[in-house]
N, C-alpha and C positions, 0 to 999 in steps of 0.2 A: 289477308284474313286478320282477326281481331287475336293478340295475345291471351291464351286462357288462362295464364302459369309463367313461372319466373322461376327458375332454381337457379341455387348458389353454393357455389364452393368455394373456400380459405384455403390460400396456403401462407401460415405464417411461419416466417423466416430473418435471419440475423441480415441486414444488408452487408457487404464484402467490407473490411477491416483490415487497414493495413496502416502503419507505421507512419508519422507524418513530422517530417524536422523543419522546425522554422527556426530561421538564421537570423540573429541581433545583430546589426552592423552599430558600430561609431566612427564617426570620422576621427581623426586628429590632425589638425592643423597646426601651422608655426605660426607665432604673432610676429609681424613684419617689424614691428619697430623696436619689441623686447627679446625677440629671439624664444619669448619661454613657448612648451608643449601645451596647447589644449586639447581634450578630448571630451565626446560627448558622454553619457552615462547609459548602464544597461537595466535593465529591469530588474527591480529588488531581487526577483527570484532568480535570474539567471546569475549564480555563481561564479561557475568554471565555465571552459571553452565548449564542453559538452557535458551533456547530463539529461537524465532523465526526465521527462515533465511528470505529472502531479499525479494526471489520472492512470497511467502506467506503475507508478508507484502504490497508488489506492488498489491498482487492480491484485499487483504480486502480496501486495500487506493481508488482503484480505483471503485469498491463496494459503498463505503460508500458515497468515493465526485465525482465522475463522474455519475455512475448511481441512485442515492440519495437511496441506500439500507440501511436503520435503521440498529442500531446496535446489534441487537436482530436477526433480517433475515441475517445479514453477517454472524455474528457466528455460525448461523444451517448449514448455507450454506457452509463455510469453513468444516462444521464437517462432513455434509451429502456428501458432492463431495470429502473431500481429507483426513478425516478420523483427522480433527486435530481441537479438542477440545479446543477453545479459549474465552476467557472471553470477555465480556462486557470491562470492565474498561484496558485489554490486549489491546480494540481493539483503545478505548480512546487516550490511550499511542500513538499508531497509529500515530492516526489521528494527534495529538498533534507537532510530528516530523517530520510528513509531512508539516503542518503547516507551520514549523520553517523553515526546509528546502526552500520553494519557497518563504517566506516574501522576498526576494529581488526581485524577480521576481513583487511582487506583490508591491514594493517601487517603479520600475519603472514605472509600468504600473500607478501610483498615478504621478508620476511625467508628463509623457505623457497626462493625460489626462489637468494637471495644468498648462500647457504650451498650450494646444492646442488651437485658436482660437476659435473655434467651437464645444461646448459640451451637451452633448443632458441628460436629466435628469429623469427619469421613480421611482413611487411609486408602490409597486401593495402589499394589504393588504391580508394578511392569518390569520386566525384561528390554534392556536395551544390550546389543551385544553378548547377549547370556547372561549379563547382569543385573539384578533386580536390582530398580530402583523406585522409590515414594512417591506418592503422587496427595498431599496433603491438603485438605477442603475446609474454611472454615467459613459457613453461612446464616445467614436470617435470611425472614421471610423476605427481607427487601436488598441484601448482599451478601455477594459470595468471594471469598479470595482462596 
């Protein structure tokens, strides 16, 4: 019989995610005639013997300072969804060279706001441990610090 009708259902979904380590080898050889050590080199990025790659890092950075997830809930979080067991003070690191990284970003937007005729200034006070503390805003239409 001739088709009279076609229905369809979605289901969209994350495909499975998990943790993936690639290993930089170098040789090092002896020179037979000088005796001295050669060895080959590793990739710019590869520092130390282990470490985190870039997109695990993009992922806990944006975690911590875009969605304001404590440091304690990003680390369950990275281990419970991707299987990668990261410290507190790993994640500090983090946060630290993200930091460093946009401070120019964050020089301009000081300078824009110092220049700007027109700038608008907000307190709004929080509690951390029973303690109040400041939370200081200075903006224009085009930057905020």
């Amino acid at each position: 019989e001739p088709v009279i009708k076609v229905e369809k259902r979605q289901v969209h979904d994350i495909p499975p995610v998990k943790i993936e380590v690639t290993e930089h080898r170098v040789e090092v050889k002896m020179c037979p005639d000088c005796g001295k050590k050669n060895k080959g080199g590793f990739p710019d990025n590869v520092k130390i013997q282990a470490q985190y790659g870039e997109r695990i890092k993009a992922i806990a950075g944006y975690m911590m300072n875009y969605q304001l997830v404590p440091f304690a809930r990003t680390a369950e979080l990275l281990s419970d969804l991707f299987g990668a067991p990261i410290s507190e003070g790993t994640l500090g690191n983090i946060k630290r060279k993200f930091s460093m990284a946009v401070s120019p970003g964050v020089d301009v937007i000081k300078q824009l706001i110092g220049n700007a005729p027109v700038v608008g200034f907000d307190e709004s006070g929080a509690h951390v441990d029973g303690i109040r503390h400041w939370l200081h805003v200075a903006c224009t239409k085009l930057a905020t610090y």
